[in-house]
N, C-alpha and C positions, 0 to 999 in steps of 0.2 A: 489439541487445545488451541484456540482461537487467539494471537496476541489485539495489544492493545490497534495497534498499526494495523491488521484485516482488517478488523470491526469498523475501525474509522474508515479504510478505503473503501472499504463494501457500502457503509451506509453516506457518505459524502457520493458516490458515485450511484447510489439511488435515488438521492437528494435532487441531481440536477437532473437524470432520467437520462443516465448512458448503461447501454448497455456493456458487458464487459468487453465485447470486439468494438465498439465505439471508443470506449476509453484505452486499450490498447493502440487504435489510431490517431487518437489526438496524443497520446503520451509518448509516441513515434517507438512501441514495446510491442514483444509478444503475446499473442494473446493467451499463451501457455503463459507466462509469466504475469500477469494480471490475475489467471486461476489459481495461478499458486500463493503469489500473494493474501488473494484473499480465504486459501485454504489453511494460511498462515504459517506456510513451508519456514523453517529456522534459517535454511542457506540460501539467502539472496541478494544479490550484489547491491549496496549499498548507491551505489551513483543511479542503477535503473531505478530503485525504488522512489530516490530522490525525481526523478522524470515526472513520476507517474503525482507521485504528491506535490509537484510545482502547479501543476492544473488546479489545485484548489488553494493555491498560498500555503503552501507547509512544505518544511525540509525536516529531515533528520538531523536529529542532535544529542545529545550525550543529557541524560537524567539521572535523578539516583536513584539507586536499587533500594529497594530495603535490606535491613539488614536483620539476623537473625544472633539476636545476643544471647 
């Protein structure tokens, strides 16, 4: 399953028409790490991801879950 975080790095990074080796060099990242991202891998270190989303003005940050009452 696809998080909210792929979706947006995959379509911002079609947006401006980088490829995913393009966007792994300007985000100074793997380009295995760009695929997994946008395949929506659960374990990925939070400060690379942060790299990769400063290219487009966005960092991570803490939202709220839903809750199931």
């Amino acid at each position: 399953m696809l998080s909210d975080l792929s979706i947006f790095v995959k379509a911002k990074r079609k947006e401006v028409g980088l490829t995913q080796w393009d966007l792994s060099q300007k985000a100074g990242v793997g380009l295995r790490f760009v695929r997994d991202l946008e395949q929506g891998k659960r374990t990925l270190r939070m400060d690379t991801v942060n790299k990769v989303l400063m290219l487009f003005g966005q960092q991570l940050g803490p939202t709220p879950m839903p809750r199931d009452d």
